[in-house]
PDB file of N, H, CA, C and O in Angstrom:
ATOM      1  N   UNK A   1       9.500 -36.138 -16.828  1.00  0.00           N
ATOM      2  CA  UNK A   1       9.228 -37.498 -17.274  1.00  0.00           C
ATOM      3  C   UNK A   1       9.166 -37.516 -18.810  1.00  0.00           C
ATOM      4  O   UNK A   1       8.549 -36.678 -19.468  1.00  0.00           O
ATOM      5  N   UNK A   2       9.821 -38.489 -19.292  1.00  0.00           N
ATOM      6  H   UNK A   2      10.322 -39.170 -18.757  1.00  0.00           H
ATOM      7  CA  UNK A   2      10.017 -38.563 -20.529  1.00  0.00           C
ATOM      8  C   UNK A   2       8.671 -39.425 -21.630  1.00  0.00           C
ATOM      9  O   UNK A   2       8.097 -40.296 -20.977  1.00  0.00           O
ATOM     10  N   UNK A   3       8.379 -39.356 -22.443  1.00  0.00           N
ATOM     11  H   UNK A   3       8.846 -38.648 -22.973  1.00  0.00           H
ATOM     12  CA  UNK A   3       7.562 -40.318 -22.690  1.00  0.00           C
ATOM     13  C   UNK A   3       8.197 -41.651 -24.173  1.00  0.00           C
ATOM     14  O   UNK A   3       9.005 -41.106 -24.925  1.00  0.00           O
ATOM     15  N   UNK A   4       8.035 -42.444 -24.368  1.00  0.00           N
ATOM     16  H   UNK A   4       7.378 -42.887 -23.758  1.00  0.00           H
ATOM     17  CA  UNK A   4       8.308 -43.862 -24.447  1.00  0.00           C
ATOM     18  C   UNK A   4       7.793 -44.193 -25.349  1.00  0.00           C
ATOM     19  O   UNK A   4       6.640 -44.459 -25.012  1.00  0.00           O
ATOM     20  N   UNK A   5       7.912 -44.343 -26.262  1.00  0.00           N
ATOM     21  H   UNK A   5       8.849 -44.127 -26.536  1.00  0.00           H
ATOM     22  CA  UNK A   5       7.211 -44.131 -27.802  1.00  0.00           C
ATOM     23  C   UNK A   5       7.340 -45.510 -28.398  1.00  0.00           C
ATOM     24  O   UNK A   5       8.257 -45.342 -29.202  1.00  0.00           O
ATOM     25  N   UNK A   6       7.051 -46.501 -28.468  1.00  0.00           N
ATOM     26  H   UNK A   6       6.306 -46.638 -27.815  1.00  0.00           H
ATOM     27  CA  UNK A   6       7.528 -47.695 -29.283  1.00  0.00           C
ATOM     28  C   UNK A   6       7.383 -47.770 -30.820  1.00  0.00           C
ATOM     29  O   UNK A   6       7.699 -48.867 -31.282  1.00  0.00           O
ATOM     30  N   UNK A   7       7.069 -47.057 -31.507  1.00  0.00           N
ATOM     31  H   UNK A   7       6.812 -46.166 -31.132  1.00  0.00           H
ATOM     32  CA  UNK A   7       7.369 -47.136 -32.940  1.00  0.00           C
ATOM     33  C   UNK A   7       7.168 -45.170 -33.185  1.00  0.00           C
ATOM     34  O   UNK A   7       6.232 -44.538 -32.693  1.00  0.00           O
ATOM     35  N   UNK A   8       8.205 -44.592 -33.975  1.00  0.00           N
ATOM     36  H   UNK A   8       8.965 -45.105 -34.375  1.00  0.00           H
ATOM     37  CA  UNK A   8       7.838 -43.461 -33.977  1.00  0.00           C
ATOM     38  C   UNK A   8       8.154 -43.321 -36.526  1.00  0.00           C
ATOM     39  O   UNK A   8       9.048 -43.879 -37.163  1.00  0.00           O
ATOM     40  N   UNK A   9       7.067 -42.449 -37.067  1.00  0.00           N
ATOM     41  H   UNK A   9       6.341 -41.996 -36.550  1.00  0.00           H
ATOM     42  CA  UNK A   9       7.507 -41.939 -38.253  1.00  0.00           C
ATOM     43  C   UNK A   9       7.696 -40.670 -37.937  1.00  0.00           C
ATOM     44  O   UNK A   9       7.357 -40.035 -36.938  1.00  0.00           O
ATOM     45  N   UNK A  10       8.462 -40.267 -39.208  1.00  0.00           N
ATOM     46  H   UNK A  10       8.737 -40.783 -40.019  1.00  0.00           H
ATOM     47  CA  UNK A  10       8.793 -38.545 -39.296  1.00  0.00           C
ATOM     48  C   UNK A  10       9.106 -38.241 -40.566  1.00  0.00           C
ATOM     49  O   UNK A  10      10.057 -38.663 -41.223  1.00  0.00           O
ATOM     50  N   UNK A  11       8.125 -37.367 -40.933  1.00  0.00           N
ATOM     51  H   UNK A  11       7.352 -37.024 -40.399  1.00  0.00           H
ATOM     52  CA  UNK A  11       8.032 -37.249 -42.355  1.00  0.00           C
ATOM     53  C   UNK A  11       8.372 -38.021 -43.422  1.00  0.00           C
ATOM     54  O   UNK A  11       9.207 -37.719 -44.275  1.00  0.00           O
ATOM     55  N   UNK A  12       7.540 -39.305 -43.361  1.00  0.00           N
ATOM     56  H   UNK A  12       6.862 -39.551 -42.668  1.00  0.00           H
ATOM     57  CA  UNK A  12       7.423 -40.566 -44.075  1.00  0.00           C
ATOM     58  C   UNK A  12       6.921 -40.763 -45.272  1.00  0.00           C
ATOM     59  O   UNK A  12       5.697 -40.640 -45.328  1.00  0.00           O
ATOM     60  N   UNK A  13       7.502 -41.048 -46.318  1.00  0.00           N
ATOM     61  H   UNK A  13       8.496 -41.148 -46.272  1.00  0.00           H
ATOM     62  CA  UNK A  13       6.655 -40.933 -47.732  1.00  0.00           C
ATOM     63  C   UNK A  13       7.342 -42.053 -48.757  1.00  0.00           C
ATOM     64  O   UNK A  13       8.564 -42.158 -48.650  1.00  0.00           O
ATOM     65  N   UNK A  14       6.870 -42.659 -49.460  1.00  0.00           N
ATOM     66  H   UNK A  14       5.877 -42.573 -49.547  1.00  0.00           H
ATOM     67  CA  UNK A  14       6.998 -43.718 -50.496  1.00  0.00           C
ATOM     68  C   UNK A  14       6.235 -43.079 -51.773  1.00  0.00           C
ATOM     69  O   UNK A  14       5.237 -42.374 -51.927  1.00  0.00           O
ATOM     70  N   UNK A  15       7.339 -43.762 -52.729  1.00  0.00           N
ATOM     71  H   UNK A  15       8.149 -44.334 -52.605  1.00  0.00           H
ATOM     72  CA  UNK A  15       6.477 -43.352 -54.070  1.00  0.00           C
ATOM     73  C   UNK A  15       6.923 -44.873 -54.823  1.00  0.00           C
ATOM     74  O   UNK A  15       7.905 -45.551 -54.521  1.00  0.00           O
ATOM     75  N   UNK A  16       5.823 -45.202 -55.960  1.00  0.00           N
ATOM     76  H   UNK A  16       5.025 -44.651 -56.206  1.00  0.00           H
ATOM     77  CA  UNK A  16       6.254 -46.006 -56.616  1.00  0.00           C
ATOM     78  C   UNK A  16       6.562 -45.581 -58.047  1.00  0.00           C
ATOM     79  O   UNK A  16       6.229 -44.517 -58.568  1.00  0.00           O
ATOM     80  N   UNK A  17       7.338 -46.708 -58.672  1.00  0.00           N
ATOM     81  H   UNK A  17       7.608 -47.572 -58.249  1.00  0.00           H
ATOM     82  CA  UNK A  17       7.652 -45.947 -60.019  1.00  0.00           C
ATOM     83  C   UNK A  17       6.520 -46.056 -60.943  1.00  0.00           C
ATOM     84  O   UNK A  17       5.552 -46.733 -60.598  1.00  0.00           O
ATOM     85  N   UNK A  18       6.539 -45.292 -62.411  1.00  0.00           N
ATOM     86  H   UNK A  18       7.325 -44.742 -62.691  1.00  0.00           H
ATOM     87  CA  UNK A  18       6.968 -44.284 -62.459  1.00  0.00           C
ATOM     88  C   UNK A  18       6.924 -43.319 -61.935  1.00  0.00           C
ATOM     89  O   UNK A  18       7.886 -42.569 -62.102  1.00  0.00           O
ATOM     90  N   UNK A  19       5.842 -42.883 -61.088  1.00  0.00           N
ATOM     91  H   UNK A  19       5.061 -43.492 -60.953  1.00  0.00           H
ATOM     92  CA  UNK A  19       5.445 -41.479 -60.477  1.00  0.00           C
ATOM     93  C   UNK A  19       3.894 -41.909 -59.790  1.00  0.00           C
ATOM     94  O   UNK A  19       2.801 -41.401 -60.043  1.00  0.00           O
ATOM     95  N   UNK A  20       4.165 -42.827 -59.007  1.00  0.00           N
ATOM     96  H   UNK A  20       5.052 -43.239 -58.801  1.00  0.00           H
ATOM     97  CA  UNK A  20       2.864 -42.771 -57.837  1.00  0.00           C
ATOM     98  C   UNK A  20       3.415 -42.403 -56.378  1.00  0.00           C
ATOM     99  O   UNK A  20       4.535 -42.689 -55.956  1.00  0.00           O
ATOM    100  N   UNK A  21       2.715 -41.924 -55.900  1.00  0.00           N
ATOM    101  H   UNK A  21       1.805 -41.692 -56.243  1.00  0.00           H
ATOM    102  CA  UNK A  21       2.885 -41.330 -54.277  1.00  0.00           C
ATOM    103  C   UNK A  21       1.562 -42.088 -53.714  1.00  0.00           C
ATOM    104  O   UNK A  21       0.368 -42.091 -54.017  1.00  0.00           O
ATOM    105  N   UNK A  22       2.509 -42.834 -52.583  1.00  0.00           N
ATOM    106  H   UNK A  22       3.479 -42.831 -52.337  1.00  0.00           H
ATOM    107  CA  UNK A  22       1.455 -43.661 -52.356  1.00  0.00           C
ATOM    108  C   UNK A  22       1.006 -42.889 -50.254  1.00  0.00           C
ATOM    109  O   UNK A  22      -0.090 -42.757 -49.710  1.00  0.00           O
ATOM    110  N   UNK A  23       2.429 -42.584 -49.716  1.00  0.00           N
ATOM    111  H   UNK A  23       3.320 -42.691 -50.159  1.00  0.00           H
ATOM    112  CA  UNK A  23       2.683 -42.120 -48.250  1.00  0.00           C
ATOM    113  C   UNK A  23       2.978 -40.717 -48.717  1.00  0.00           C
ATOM    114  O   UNK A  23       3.686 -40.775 -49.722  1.00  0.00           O
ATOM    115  N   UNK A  24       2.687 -39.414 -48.346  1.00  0.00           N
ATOM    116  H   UNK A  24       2.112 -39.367 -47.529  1.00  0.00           H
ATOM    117  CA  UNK A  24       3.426 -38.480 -48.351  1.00  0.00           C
ATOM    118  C   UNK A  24       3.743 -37.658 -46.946  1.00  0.00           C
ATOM    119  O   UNK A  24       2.785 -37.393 -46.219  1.00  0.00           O
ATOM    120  N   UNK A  25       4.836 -37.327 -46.629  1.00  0.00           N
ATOM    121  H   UNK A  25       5.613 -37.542 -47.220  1.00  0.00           H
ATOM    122  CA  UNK A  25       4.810 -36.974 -45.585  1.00  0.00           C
ATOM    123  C   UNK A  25       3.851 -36.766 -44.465  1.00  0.00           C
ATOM    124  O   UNK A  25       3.291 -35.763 -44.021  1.00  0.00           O
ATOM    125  N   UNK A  26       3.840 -37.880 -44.186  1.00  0.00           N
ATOM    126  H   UNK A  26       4.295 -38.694 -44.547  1.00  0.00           H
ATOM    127  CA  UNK A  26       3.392 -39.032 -42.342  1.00  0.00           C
ATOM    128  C   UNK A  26       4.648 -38.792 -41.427  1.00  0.00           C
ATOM    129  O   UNK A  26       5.828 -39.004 -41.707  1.00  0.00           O
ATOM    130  N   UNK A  27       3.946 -38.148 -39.915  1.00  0.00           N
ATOM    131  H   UNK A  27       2.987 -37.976 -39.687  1.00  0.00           H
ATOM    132  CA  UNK A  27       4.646 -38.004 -38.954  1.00  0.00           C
ATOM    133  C   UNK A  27       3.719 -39.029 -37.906  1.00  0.00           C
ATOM    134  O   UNK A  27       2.548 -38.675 -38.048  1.00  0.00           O
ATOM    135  N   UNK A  28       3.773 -39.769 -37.256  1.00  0.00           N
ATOM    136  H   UNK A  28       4.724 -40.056 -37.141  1.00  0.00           H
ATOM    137  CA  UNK A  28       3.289 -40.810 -36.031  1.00  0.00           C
ATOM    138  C   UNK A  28       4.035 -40.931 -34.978  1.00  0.00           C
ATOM    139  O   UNK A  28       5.234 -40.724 -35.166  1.00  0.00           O
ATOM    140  N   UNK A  29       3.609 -41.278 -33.633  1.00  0.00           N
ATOM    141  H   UNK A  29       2.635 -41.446 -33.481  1.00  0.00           H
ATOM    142  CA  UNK A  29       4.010 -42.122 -32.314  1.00  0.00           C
ATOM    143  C   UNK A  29       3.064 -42.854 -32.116  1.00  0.00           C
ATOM    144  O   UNK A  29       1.884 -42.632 -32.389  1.00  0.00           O
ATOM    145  N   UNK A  30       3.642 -44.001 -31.505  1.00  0.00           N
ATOM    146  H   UNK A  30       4.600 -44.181 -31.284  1.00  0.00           H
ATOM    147  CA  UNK A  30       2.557 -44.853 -30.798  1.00  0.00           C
ATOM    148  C   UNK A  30       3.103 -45.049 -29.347  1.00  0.00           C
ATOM    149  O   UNK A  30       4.242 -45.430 -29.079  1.00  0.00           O
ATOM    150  N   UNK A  31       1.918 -44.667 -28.263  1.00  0.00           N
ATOM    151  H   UNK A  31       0.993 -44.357 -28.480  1.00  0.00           H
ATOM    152  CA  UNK A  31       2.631 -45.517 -26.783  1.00  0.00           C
ATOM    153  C   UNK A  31       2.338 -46.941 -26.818  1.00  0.00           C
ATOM    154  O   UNK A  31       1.595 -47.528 -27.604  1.00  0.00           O
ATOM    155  N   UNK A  32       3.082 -47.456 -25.780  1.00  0.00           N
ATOM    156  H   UNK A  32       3.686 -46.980 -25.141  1.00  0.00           H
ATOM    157  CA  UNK A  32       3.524 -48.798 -25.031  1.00  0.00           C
ATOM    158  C   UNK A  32       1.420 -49.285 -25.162  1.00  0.00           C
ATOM    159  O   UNK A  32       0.580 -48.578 -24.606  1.00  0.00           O
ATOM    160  N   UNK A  33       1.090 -50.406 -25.889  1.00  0.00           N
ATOM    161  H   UNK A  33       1.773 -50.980 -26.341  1.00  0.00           H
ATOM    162  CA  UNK A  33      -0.680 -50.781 -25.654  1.00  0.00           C
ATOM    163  C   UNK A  33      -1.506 -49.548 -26.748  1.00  0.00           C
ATOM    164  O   UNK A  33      -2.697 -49.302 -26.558  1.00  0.00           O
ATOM    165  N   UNK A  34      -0.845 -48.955 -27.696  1.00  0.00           N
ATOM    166  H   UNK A  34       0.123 -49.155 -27.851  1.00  0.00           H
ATOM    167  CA  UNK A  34      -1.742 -48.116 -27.851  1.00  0.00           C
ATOM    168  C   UNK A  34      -2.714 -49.441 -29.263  1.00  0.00           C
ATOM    169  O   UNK A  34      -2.181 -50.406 -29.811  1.00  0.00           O
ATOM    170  N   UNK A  35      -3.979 -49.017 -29.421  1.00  0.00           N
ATOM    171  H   UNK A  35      -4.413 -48.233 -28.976  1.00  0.00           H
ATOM    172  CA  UNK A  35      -4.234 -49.645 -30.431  1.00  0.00           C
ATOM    173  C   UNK A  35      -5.087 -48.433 -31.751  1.00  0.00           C
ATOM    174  O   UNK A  35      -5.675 -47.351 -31.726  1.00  0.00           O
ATOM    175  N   UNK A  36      -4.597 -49.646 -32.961  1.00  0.00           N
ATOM    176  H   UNK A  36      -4.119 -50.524 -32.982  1.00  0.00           H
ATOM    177  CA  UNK A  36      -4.366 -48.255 -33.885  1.00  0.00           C
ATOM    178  C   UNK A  36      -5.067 -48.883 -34.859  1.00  0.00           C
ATOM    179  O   UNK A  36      -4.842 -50.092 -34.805  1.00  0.00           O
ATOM    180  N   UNK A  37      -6.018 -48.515 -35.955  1.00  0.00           N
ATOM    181  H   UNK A  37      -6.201 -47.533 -35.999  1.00  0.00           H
ATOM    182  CA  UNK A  37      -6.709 -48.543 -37.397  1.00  0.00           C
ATOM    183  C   UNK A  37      -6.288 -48.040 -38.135  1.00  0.00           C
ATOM    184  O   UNK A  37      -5.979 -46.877 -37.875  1.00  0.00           O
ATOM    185  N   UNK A  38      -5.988 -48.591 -39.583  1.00  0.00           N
ATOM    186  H   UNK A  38      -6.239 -49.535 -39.794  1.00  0.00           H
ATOM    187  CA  UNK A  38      -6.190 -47.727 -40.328  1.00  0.00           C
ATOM    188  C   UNK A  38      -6.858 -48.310 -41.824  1.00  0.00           C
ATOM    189  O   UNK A  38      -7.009 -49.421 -42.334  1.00  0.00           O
ATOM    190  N   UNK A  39      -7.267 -46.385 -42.342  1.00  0.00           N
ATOM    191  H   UNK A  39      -7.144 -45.483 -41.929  1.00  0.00           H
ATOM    192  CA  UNK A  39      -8.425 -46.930 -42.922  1.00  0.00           C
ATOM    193  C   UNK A  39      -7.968 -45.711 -43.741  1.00  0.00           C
ATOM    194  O   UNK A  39      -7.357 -44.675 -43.478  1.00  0.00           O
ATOM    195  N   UNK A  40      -8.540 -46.284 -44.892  1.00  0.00           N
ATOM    196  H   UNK A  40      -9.036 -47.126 -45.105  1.00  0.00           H
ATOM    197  CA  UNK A  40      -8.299 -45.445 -46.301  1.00  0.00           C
ATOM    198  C   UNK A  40      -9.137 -46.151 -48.030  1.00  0.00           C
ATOM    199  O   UNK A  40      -9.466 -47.325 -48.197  1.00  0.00           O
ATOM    200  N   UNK A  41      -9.240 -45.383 -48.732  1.00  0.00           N
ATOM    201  H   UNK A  41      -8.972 -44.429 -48.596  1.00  0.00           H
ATOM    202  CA  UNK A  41      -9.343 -46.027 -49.837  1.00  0.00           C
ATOM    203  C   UNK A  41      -8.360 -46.490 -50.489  1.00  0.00           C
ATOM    204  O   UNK A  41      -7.147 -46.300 -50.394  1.00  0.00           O
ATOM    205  N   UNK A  42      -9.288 -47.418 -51.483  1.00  0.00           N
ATOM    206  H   UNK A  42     -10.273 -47.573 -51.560  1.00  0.00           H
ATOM    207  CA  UNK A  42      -8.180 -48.661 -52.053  1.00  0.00           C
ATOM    208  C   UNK A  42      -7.017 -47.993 -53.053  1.00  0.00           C
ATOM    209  O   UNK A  42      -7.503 -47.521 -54.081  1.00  0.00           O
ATOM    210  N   UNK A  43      -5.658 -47.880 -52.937  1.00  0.00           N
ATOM    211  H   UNK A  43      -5.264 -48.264 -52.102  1.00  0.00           H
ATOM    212  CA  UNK A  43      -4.481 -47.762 -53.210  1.00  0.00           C
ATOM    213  C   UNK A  43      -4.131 -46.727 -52.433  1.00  0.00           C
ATOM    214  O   UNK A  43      -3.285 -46.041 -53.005  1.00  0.00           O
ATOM    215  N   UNK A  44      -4.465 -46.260 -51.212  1.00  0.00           N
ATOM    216  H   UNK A  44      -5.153 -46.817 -50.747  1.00  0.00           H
ATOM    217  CA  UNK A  44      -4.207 -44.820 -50.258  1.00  0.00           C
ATOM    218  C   UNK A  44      -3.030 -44.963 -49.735  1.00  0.00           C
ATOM    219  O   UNK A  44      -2.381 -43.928 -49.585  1.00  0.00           O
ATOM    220  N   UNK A  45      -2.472 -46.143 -49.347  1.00  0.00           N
ATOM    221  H   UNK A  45      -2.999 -46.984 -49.469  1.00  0.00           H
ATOM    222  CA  UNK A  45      -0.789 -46.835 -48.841  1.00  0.00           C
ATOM    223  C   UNK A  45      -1.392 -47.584 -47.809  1.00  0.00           C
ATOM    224  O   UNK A  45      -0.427 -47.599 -47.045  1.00  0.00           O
ATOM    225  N   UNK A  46      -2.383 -48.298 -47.139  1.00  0.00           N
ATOM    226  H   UNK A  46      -3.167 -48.286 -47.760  1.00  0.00           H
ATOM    227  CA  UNK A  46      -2.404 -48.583 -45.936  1.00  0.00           C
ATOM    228  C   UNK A  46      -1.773 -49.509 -45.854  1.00  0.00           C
ATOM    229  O   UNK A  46      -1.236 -49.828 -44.793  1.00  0.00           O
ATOM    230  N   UNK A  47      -1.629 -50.416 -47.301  1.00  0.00           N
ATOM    231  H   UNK A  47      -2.066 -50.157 -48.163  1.00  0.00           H
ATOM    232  CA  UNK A  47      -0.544 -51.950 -46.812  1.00  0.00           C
ATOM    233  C   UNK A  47       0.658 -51.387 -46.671  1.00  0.00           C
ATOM    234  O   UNK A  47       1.423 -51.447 -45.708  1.00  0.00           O
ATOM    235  N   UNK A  48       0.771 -50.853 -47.661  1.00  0.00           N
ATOM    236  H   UNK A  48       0.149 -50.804 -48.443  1.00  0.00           H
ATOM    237  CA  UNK A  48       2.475 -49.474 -47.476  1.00  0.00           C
ATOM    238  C   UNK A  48       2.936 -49.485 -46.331  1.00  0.00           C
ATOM    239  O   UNK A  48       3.870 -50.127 -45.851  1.00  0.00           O
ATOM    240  N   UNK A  49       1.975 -48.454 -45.724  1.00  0.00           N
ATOM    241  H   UNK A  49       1.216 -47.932 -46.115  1.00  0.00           H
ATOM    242  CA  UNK A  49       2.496 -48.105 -44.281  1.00  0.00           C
ATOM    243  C   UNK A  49       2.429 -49.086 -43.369  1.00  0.00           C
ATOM    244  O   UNK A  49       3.091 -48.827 -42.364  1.00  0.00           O
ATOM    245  N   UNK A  50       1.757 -50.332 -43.347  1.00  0.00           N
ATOM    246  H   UNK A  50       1.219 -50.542 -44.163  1.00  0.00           H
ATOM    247  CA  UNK A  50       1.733 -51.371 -42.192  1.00  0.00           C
ATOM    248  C   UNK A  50       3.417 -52.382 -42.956  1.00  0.00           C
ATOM    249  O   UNK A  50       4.045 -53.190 -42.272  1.00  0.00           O
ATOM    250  N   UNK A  51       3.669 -52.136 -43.963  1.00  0.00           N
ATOM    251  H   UNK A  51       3.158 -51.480 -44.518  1.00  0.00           H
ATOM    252  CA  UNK A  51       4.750 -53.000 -44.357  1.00  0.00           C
ATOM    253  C   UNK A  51       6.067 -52.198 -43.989  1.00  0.00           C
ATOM    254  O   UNK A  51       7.057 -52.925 -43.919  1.00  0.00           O
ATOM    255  N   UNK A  52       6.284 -50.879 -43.745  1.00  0.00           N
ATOM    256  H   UNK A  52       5.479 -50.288 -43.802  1.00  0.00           H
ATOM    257  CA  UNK A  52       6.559 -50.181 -43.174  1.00  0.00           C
ATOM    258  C   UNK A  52       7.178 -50.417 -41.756  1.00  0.00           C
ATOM    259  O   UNK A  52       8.324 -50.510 -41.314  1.00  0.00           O
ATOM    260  N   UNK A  53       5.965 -50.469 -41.262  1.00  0.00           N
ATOM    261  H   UNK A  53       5.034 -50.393 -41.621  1.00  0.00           H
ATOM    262  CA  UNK A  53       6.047 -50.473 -39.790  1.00  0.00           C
ATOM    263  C   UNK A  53       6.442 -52.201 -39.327  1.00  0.00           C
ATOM    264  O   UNK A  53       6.739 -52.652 -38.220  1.00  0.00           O
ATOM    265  N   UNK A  54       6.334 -52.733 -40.349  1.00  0.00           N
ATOM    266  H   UNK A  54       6.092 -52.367 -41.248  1.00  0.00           H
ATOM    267  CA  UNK A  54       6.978 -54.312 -39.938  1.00  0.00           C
ATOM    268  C   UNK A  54       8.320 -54.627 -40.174  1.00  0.00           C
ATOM    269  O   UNK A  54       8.937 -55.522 -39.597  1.00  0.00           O
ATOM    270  N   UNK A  55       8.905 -53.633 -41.313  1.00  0.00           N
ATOM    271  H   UNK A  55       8.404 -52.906 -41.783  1.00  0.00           H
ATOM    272  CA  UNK A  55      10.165 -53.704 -41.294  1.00  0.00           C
ATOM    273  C   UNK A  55      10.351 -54.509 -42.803  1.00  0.00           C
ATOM    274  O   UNK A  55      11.352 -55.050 -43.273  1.00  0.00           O
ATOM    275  N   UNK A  56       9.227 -54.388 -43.257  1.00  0.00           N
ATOM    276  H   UNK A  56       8.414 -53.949 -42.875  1.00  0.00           H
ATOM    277  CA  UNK A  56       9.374 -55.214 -44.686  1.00  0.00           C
ATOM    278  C   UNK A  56       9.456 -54.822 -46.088  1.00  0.00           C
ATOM    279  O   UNK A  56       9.475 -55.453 -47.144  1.00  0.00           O
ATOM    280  N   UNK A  57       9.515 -53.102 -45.653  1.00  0.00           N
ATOM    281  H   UNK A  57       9.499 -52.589 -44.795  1.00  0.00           H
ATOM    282  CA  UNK A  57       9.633 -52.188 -46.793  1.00  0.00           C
ATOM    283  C   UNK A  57      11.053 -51.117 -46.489  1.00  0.00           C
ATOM    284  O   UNK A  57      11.142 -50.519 -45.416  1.00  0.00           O
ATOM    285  N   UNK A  58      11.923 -51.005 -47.385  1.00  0.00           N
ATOM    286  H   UNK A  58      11.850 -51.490 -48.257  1.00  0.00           H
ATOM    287  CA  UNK A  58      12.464 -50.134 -46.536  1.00  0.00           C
ATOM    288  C   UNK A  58      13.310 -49.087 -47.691  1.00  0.00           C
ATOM    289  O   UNK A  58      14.404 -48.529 -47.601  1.00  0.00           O
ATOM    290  N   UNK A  59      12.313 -49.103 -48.754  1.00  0.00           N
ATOM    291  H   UNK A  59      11.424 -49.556 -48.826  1.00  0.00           H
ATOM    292  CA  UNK A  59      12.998 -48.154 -49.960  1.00  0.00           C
ATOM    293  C   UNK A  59      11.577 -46.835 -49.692  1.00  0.00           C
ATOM    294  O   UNK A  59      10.636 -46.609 -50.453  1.00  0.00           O
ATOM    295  N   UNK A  60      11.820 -46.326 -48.672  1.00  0.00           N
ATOM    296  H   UNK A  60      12.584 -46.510 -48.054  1.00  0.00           H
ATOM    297  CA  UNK A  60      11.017 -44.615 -48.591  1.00  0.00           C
ATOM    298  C   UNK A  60      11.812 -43.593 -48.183  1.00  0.00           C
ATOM    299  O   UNK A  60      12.959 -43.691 -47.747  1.00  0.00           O
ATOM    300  N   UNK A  61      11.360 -42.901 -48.291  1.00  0.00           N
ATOM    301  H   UNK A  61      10.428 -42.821 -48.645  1.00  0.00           H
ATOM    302  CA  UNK A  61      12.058 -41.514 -47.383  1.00  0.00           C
ATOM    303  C   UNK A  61      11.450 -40.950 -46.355  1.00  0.00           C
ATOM    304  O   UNK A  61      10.254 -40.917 -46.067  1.00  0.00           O
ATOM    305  N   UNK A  62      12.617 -40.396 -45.691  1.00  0.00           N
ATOM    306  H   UNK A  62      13.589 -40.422 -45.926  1.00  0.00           H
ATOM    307  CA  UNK A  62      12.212 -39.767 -44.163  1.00  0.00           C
ATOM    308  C   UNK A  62      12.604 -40.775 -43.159  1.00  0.00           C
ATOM    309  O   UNK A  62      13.732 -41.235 -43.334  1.00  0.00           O
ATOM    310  N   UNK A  63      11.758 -41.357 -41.864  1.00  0.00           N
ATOM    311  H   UNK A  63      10.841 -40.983 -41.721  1.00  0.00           H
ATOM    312  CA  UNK A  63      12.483 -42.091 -40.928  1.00  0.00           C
ATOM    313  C   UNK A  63      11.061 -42.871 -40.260  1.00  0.00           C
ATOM    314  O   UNK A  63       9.955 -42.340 -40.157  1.00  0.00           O
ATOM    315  N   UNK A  64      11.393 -44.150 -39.884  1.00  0.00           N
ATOM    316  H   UNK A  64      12.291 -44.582 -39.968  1.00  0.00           H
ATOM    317  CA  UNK A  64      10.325 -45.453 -39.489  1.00  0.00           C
ATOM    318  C   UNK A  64      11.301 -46.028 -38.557  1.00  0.00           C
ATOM    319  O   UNK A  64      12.136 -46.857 -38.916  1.00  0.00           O
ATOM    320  N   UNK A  65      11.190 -45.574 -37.333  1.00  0.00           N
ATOM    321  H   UNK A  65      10.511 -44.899 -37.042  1.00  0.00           H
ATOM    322  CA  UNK A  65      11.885 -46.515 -36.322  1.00  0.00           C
ATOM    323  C   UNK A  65      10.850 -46.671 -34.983  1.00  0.00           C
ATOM    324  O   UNK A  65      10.098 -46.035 -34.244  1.00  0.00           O
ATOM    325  N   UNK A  66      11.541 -48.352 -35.323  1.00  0.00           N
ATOM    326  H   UNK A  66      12.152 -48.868 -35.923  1.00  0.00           H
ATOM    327  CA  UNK A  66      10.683 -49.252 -33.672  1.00  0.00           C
ATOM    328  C   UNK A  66      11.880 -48.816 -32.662  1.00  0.00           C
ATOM    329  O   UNK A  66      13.062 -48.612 -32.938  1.00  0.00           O
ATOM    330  N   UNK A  67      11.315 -48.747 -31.597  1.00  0.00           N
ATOM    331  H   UNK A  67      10.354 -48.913 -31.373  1.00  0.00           H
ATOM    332  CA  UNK A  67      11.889 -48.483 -30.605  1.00  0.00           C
ATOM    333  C   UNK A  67      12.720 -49.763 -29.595  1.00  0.00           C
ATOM    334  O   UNK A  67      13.311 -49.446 -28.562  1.00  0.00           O
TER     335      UNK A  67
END
């Protein structure tokens, strides 16, 4: 049995210019209902990575695919 991943990262990272790293290599799955937080201090990427995962950012490296 296979498992069903609806949004998966793999080694996910954003930087802004000149030289901020905001994601650095992030690997994630989420299943089908999973529910997820996230929490960090202020400039850690959390809007990053949720803009990310909406499809509204798409200058990073590595791989962000919805399933």
């Amino acid at each position: 049995m296979s498992t069903q991943y609806i949004f998966t990262t793999h080694r996910l990272s954003r930087r802004f210019p000149p030289d901020r790293q905001v994601i650095s290599d992030i690997s994630l799955s989420f299943l089908p209902g999973a529910k997820i937080g996230v929490l960090g201090y202020n400039g850690a990427g959390k809007s990053t990575l949720l803009r990310v995962m909406a499809g509204r950012d798409t200058e990073f490296d590595g791989q962000a695919q919805l399933a």
